[in-house]
N, CA, C and O atoms as a DFTB+ gen file, in Angstrom:
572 C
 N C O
     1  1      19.969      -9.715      -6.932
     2  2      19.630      -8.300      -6.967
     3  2      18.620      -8.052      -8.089
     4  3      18.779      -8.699      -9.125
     5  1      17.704      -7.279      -8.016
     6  2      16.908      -7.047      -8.530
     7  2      16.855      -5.742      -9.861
     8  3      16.943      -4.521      -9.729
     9  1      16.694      -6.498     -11.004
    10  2      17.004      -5.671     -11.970
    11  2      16.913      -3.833     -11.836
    12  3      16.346      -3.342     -10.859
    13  1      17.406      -3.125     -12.699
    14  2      17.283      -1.638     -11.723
    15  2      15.607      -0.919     -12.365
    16  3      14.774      -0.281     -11.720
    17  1      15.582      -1.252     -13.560
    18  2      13.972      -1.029     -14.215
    19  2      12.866      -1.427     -12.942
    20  3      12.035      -0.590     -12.590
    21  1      12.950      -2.926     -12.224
    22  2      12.309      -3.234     -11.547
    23  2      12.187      -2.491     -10.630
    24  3      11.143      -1.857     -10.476
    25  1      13.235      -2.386      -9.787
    26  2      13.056      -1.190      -9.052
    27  2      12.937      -0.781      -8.846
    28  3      12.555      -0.567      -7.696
    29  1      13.190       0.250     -10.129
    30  2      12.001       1.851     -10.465
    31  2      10.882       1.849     -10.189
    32  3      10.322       2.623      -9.412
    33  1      10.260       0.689     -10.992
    34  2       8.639       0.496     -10.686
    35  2       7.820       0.130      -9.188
    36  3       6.650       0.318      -8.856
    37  1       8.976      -0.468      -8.463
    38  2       8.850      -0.859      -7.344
    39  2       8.770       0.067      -6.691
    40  3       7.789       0.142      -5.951
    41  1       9.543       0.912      -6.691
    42  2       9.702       1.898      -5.817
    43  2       8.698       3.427      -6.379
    44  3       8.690       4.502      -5.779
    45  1       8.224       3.231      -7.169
    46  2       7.022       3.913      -7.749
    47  2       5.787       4.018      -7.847
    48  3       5.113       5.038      -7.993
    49  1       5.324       2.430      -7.729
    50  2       4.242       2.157      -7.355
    51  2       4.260       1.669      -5.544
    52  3       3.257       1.293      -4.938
    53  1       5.380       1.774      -5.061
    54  2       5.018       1.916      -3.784
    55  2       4.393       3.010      -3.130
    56  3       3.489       2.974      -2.295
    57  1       5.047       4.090      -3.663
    58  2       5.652       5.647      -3.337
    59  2       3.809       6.020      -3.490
    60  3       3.223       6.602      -2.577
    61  1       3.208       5.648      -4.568
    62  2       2.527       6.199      -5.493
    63  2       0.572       5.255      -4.476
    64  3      -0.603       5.575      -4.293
    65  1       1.373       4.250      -4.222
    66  2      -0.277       3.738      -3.616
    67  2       0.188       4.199      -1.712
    68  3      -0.652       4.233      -0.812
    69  1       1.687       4.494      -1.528
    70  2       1.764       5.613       0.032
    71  2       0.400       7.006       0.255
    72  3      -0.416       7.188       1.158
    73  1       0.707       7.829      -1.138
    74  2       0.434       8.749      -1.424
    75  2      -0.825       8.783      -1.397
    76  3      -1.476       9.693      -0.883
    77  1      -1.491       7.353      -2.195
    78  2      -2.775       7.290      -2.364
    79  2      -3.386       7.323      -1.075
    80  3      -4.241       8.175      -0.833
    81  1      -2.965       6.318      -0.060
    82  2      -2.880       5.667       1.494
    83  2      -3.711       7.812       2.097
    84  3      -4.776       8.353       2.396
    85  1      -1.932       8.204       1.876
    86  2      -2.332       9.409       2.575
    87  2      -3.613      10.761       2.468
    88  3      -3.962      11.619       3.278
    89  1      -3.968      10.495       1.341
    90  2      -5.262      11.023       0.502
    91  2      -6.552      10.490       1.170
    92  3      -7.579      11.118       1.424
    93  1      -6.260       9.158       1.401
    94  2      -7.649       8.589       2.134
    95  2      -7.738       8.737       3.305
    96  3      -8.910       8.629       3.667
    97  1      -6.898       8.982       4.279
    98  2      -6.555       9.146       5.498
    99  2      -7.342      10.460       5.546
   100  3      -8.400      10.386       6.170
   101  1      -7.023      11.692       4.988
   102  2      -7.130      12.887       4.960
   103  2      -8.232      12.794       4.441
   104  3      -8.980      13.440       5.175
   105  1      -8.967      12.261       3.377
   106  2     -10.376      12.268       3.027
   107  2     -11.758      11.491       3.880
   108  3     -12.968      11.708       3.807
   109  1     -10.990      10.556       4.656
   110  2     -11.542       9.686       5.581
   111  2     -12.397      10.365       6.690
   112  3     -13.463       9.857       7.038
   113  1     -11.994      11.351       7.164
   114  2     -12.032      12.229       7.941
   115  2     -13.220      12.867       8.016
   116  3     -13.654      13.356       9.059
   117  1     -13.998      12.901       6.542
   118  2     -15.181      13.301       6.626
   119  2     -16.076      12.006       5.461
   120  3     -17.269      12.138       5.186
   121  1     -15.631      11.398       5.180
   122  2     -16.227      10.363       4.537
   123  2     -15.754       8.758       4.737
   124  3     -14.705       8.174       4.465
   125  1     -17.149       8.280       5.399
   126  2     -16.729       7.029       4.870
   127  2     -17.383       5.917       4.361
   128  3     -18.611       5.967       4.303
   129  1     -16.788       4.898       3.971
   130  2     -17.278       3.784       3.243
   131  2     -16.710       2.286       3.576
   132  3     -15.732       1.751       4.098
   133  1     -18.217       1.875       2.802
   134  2     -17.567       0.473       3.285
   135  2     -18.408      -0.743       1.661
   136  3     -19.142      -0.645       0.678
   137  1     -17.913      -1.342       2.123
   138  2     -18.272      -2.915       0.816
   139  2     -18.670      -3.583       2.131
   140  3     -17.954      -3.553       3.132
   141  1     -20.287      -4.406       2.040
   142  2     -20.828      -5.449       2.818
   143  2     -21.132      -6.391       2.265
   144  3     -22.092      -6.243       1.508
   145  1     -20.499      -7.813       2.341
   146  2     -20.904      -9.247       1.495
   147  2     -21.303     -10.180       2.489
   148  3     -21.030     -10.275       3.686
   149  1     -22.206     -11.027       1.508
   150  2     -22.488     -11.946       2.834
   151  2     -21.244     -13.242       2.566
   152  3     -20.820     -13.517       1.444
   153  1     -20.872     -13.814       3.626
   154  2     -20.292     -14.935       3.883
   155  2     -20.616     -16.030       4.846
   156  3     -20.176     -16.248       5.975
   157  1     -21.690     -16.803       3.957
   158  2     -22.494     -18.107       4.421
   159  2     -23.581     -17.036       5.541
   160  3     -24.259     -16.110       5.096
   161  1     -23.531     -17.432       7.029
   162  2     -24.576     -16.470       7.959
   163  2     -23.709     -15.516       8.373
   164  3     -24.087     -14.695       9.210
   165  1     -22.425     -15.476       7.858
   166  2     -22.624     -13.704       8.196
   167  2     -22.402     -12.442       7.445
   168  3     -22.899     -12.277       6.331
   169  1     -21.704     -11.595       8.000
   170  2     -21.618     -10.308       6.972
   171  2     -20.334      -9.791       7.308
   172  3     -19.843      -9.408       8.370
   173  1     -19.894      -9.879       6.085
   174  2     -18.529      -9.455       6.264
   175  2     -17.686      -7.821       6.084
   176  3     -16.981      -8.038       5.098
   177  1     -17.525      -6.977       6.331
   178  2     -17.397      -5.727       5.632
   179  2     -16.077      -4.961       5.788
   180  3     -15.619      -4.980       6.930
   181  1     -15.303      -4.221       4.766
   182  2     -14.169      -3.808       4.730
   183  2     -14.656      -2.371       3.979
   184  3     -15.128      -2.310       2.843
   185  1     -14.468      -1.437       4.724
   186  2     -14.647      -0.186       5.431
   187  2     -13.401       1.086       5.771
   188  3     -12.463       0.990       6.562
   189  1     -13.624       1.818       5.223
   190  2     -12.935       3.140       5.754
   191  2     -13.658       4.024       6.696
   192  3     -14.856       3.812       6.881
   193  1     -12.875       5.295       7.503
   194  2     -13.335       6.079       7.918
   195  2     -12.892       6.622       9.290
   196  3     -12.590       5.784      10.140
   197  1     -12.837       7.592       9.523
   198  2     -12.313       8.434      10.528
   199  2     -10.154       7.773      10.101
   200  3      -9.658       6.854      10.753
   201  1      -9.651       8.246       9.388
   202  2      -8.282       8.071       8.866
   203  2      -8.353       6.572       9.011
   204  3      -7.165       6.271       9.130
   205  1      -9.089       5.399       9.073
   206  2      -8.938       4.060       9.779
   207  2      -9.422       3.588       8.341
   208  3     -10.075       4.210       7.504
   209  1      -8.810       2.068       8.302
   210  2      -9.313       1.015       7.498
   211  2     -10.191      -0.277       8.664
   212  3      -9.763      -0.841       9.671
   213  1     -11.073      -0.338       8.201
   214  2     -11.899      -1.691       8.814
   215  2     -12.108      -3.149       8.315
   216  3     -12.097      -3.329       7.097
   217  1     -12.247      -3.933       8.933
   218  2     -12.490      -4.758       8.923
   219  2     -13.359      -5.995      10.063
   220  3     -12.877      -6.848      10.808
   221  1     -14.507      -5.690       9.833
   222  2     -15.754      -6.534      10.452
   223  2     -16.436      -7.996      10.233
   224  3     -16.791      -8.242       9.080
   225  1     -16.595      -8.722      10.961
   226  2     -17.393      -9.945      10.461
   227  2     -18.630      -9.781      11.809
   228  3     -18.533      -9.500      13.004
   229  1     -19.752     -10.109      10.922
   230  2     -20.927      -9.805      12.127
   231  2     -22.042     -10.834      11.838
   232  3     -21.778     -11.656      10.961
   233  1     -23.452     -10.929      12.543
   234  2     -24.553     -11.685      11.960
   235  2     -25.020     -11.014      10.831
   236  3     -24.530      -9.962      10.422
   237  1     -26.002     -11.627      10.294
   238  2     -26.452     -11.470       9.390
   239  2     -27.568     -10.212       9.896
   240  3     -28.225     -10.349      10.928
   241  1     -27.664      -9.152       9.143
   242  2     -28.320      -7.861       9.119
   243  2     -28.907      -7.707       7.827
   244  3     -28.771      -8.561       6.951
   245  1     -29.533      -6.687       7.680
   246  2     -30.907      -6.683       6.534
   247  2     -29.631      -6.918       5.312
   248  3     -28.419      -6.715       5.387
   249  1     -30.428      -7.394       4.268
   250  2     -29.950      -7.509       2.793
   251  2     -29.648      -6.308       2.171
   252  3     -28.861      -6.240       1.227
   253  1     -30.489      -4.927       2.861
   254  2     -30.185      -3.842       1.967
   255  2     -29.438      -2.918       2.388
   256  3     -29.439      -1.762       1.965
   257  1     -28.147      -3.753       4.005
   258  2     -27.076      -3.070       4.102
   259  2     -26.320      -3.752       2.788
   260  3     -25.510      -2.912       2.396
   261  1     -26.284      -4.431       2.308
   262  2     -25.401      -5.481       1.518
   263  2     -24.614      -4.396       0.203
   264  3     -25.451      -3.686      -0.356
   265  1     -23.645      -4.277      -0.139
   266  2     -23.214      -3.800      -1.454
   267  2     -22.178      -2.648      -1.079
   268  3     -21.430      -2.962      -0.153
   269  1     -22.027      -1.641      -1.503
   270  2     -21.654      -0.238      -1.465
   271  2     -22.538       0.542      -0.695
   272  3     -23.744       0.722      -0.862
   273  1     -21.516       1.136       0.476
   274  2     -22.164       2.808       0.933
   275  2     -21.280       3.870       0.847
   276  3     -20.352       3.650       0.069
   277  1     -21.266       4.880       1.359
   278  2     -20.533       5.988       1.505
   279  2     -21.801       6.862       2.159
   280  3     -22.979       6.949       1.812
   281  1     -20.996       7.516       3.335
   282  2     -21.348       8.606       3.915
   283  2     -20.929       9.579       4.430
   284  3     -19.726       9.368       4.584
   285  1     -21.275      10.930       4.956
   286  2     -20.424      12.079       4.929
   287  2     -21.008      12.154       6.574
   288  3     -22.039      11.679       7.049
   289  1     -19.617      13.159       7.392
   290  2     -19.828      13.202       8.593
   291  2     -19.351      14.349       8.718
   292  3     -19.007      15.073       7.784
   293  1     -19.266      14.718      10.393
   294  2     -17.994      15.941      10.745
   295  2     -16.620      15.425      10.870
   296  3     -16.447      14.275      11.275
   297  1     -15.920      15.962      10.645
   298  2     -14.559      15.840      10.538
   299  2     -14.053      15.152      12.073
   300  3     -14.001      15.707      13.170
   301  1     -13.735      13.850      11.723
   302  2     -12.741      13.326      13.177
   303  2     -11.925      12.262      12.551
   304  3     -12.226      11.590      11.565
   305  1     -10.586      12.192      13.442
   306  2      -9.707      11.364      13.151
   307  2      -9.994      10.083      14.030
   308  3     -10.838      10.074      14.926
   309  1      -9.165       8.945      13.665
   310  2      -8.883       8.275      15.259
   311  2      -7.142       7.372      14.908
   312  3      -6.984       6.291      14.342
   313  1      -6.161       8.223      15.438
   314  2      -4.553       7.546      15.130
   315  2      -4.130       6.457      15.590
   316  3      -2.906       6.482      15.718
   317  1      -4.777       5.152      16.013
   318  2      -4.253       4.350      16.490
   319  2      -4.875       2.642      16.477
   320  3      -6.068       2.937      16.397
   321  1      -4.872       1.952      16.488
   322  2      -5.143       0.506      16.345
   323  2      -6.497       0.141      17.186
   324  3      -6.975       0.708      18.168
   325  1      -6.841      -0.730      16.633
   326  2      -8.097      -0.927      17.779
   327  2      -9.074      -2.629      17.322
   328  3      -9.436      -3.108      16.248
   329  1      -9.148      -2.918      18.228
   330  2     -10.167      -3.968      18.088
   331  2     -11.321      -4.649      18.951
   332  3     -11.150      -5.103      20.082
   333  1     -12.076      -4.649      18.508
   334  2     -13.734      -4.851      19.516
   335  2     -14.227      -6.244      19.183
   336  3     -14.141      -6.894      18.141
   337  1     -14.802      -6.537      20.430
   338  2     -15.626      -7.959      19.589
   339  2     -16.915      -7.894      20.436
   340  3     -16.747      -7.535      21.602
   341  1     -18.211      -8.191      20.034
   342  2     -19.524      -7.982      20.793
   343  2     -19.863      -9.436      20.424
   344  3     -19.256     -10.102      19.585
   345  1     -21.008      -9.880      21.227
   346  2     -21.820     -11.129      21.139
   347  2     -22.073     -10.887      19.215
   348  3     -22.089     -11.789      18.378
   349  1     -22.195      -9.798      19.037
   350  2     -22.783     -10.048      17.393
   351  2     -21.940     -10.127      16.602
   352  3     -21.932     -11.153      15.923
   353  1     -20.777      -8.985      16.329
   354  2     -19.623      -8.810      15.638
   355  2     -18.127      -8.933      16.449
   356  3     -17.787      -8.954      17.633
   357  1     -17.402      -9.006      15.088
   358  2     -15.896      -8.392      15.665
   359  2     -15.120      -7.310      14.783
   360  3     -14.898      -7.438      13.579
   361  1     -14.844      -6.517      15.361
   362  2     -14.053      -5.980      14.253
   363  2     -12.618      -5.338      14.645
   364  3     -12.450      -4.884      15.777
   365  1     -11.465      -5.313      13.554
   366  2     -10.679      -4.571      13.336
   367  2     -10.026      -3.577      13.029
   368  3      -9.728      -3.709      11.842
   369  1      -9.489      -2.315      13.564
   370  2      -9.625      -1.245      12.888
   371  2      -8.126      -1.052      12.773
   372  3      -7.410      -1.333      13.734
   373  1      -7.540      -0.513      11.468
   374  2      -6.500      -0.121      11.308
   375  2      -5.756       1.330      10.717
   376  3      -5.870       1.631       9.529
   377  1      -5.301       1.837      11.290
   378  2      -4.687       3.674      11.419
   379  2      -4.151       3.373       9.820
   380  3      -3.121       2.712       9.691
   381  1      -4.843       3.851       8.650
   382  2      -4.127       4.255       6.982
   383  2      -3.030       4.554       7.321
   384  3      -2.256       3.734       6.825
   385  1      -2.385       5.455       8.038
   386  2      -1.238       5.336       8.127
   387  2       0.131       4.845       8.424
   388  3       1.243       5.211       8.041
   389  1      -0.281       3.902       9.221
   390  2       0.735       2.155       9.343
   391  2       1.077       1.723       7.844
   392  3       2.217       1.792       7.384
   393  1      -0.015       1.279       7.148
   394  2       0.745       0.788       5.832
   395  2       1.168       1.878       5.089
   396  3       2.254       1.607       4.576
   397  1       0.729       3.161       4.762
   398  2       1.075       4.260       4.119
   399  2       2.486       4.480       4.666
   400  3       3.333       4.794       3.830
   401  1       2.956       4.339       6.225
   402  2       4.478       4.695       6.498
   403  2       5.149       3.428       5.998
   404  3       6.267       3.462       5.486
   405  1       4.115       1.769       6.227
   406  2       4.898       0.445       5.460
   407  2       5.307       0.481       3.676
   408  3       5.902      -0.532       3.308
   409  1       5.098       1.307       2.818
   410  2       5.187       1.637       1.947
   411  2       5.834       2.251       1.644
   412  3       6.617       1.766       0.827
   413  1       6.091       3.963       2.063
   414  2       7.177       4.937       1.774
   415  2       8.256       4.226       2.351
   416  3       9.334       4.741       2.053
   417  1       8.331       3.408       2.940
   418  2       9.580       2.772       3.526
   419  2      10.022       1.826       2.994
   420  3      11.145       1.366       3.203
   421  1       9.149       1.367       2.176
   422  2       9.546      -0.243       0.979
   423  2      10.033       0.713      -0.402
   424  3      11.074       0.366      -0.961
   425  1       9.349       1.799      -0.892
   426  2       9.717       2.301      -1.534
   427  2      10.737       3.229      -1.897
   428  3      11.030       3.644      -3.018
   429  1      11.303       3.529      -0.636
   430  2      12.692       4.393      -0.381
   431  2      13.905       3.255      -0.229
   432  3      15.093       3.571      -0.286
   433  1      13.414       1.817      -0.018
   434  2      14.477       0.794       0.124
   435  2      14.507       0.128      -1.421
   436  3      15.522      -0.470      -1.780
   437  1      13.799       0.207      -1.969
   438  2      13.533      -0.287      -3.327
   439  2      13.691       0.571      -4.667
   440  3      13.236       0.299      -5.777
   441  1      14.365       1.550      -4.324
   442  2      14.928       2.556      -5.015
   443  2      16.283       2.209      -5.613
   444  3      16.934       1.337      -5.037
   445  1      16.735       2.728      -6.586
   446  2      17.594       2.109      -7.092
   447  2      18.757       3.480      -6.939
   448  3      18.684       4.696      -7.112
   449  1      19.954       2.395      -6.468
   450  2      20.995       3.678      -6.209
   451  2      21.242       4.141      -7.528
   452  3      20.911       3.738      -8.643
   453  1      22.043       5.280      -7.021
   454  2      22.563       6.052      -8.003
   455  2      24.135       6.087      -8.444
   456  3      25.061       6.565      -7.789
   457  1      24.193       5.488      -9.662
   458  2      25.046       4.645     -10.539
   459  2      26.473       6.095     -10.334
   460  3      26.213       7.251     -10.000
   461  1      27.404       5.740     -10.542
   462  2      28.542       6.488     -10.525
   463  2      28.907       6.204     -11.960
   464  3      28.494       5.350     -12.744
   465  1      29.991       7.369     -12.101
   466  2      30.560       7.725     -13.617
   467  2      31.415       6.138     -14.029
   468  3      32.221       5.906     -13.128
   469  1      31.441       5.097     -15.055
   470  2      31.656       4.175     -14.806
   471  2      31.423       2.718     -14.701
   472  3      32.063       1.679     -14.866
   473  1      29.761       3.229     -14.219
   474  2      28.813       1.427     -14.092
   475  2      28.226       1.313     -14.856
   476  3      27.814       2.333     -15.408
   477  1      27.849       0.075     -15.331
   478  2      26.992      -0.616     -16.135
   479  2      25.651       0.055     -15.752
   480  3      25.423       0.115     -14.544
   481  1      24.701       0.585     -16.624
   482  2      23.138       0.503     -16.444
   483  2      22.741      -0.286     -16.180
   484  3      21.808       0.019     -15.437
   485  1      22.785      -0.972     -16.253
   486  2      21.802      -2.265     -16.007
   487  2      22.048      -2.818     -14.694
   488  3      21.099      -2.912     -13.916
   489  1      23.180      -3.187     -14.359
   490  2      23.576      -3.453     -13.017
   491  2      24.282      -3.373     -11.963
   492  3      24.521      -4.139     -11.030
   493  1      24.738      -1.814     -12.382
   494  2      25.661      -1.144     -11.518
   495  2      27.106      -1.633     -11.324
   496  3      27.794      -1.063     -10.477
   497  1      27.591      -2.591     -12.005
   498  2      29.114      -2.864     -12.278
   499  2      30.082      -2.085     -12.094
   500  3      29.396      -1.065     -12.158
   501  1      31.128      -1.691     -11.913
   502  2      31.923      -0.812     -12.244
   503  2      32.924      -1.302     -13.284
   504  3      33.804      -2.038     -12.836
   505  1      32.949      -1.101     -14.260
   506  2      33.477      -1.326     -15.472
   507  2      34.696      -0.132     -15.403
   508  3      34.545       0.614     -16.370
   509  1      35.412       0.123     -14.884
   510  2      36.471       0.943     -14.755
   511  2      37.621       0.338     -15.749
   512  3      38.051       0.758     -16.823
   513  1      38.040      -1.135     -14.751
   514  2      39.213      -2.132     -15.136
   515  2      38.176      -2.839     -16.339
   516  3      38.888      -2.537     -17.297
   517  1      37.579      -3.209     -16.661
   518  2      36.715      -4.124     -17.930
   519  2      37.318      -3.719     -19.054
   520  3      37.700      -2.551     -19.135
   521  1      37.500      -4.599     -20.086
   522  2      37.709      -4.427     -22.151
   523  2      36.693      -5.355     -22.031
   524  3      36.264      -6.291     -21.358
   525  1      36.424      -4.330     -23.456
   526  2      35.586      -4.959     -23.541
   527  2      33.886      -3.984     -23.891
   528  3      33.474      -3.008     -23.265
   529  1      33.265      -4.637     -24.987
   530  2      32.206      -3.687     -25.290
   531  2      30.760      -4.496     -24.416
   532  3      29.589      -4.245     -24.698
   533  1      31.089      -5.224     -23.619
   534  2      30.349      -6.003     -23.054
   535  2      30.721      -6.019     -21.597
   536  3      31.856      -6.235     -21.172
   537  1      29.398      -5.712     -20.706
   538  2      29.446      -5.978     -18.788
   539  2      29.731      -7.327     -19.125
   540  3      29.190      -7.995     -20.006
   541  1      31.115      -7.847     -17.919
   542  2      31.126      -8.596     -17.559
   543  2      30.516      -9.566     -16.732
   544  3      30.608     -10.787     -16.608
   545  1      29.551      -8.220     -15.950
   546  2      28.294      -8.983     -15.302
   547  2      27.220      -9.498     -15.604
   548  3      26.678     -10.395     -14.959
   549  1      26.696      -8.870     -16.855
   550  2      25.164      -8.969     -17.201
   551  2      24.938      -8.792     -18.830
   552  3      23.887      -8.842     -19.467
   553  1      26.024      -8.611     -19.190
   554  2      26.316      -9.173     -20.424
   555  2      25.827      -7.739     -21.264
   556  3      25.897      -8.109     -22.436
   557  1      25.344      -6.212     -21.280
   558  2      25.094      -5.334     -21.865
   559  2      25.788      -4.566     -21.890
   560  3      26.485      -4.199     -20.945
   561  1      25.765      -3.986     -23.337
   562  2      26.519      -3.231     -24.201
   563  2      26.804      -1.998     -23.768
   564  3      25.797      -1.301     -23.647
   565  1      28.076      -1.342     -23.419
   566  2      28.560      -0.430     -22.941
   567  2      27.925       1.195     -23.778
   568  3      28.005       2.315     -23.274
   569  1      27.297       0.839     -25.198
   570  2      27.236       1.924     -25.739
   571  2      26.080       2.747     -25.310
   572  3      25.909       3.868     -25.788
């Protein structure tokens, strides 16, 4: 079992890059972006936009798609999975909100219960029957 501090954080920084997830989704909508690198002859690019995360591998195209873009559009979504492949590229598209719901859901399981009048902090013991200024489980001090 996993210490309960850990936890916290676990379940905090899950909660916390969900949240982020859902921000981009909702910002996606009218902006998007992408990172283009080359890899050997081709071009590789990982991409947001319309609530979707991307992921493309294609031929090689001018050098001065290469780096950082961002661009602004009209507002459209697209909720669902998708994948294309052409003689030139292939790509993957994935709905932000799949991992954003894979997250609030790691982070609501990774939460640390809530200790009753009785348990050890540290590891939820019940020290009811225990003497003793010491968990029998985990060895910390009752005070």
């Amino acid at each position: 079992m996993l210490h309960r501090r850990v936890r916290i954080w676990t379940a905090r920084l899950a909660i916390s890059l969900a949240l982020l997830l859902i921000v981009l989704v909702v910002g996606s909508g009218w902006y998007s972006g992408a990172y283009a690198m080359q890899a050997g002859s081709r071009v590789v690019m990982l991409g947001f936009g319309s609530g979707q995360g991307a992921f493309v591998i294609g031929e090689q195209g001018a050098q001065s798609a290469l780096g950082w873009s961002l661009h602004r559009f009209d507002p459209s979504w697209r909720w669902w999975f998708s994948i294309a492949q052409t003689p030139q590229s292939s790509q993957m598209l994935i709905p932000l909100w799949a991992p954003a719901l894979v997250l609030l859901v790691f982070g609501w399981w990774a939460r640390p219960k809530r200790l009753g009048k009785g348990q050890c902090l540290k590891c939820g013991y019940a020290l009811g029957g225990a003497d003793g200024e010491l968990c029998p489980e985990c060895g910390m001090s009752r005070g």
